[in-house]
N, C-alpha and C positions, 0 to 999 in steps of 0.2 A: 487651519490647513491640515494641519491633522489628524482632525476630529471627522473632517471629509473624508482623508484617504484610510482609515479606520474605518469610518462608517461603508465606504464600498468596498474594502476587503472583506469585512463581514457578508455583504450581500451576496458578495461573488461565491463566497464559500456556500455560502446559504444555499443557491440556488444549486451548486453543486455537490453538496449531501444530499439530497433528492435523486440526483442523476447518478451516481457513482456504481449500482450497478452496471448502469449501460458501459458505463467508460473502464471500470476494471476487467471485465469479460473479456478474455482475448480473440474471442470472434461472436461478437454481439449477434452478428445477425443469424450466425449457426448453432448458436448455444450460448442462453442467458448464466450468471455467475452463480453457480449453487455451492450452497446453499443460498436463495436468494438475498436480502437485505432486505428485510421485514418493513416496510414504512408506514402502514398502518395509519396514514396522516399525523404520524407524531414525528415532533425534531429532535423525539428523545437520538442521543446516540447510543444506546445502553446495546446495539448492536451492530456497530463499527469498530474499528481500528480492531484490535488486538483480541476484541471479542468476537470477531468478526472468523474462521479459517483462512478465508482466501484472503481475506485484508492483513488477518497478520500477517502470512507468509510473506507477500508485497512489505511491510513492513520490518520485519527482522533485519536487522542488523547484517551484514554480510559476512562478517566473521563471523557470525555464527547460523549459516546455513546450512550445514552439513546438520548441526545439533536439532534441525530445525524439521529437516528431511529423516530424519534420525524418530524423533518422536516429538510430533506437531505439537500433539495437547501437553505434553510439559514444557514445550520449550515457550508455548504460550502461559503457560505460568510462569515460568520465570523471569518473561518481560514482563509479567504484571507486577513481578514485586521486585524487579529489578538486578535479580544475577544475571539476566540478559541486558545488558544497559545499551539503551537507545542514546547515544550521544550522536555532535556532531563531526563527528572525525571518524564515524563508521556508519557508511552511508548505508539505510535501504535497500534493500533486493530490488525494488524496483526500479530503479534508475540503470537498471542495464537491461538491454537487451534481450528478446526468450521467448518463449511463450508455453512456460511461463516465464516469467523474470527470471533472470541468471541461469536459465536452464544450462547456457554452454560454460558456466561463466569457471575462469580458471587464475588459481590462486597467483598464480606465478606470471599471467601477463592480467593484472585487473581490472587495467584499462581499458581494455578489448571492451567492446558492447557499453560502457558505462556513458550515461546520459543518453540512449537510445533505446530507451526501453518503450514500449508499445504506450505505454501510462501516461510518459511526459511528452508524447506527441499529440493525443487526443485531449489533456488538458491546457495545453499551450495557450496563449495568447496573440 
C-alpha cells in the first residue's frame, strides 16, 4: 500500500515539474515567469527551488523576507548553505496571499493572507 501511494506522489510531482512555470506565474496568461524554467527535456532540477529567483523568493522562509527583498542573491545563498534555514515552523512565502506572495503580508497580524496564496489554489486537489 505504500509502495502505491509513493509511487503516485511521485508521478503527480513529476508531472508537475514540468508545468510549474505555468502555475507559479501570477498571471500566466499576461505574463510567463521570468526568468523562464529552462526544460530542455530534462528532469534535471539543477534549475528549481532555490536556484530558481522566482522560486526561491516563493520559497524563503517568512522570517526572513525582508532579508530577502533586501538582497535576493545572498539571501539565496544563504538558504543554500543554510543560515537561512528552511524549517517546518517557518512557513514559505508562498502560502499567503499577493502577487507576489506576502506582498501585503504583516508581521504583527501573520495570519492575514496565509494559506491563500495564488500557488496553493492552482496546485490544489
Amino acid at each position: 500500500m505504500n509502495a502505491v501511494i509513493s509511487g503516485t506522489r511521485s508521478d503527480d510531482a513529476t508531472r508537475l515539474k514540468v508545468q510549474i512555470g505555468h502555475y507559479a506565474a501570477p498571471e500566466p496568461l499576461q505574463e510567463a515567469l521570468k526568468p523562464t524554467i529552462y526544460n530542455g527535456g530534462s528532469l534535471s532540477r539543477a534549475h528549481m527551488g532555490i536556484n530558481h529567483p522566482v522560486l526561491a523568493s516563493f520559497l524563503c522562509p517568512i522570517s526572513a523576507l525582508e532579508d530577502f527583498k533586501k538582497d535576493p542573491a545572498q539571501a539565496r545563498k544563504w538558504m543554500e548553505v543554510g543560515r537561512i534555514r528552511m524549517t517546518l515552523i517557518d512557513f514559505p512565502v508562498f502560502l499567503w496571499a499577493g502577487k507576489p506572495p506576502a506582498s501585503n503580508y504583516n508581521e504583527d497580524a501573520m495570519h492575514e493572507g496565509l494559506f491563500q496564496g495564488y500557488f496553493l489554489e492552482r496546485v490544489r486537489v
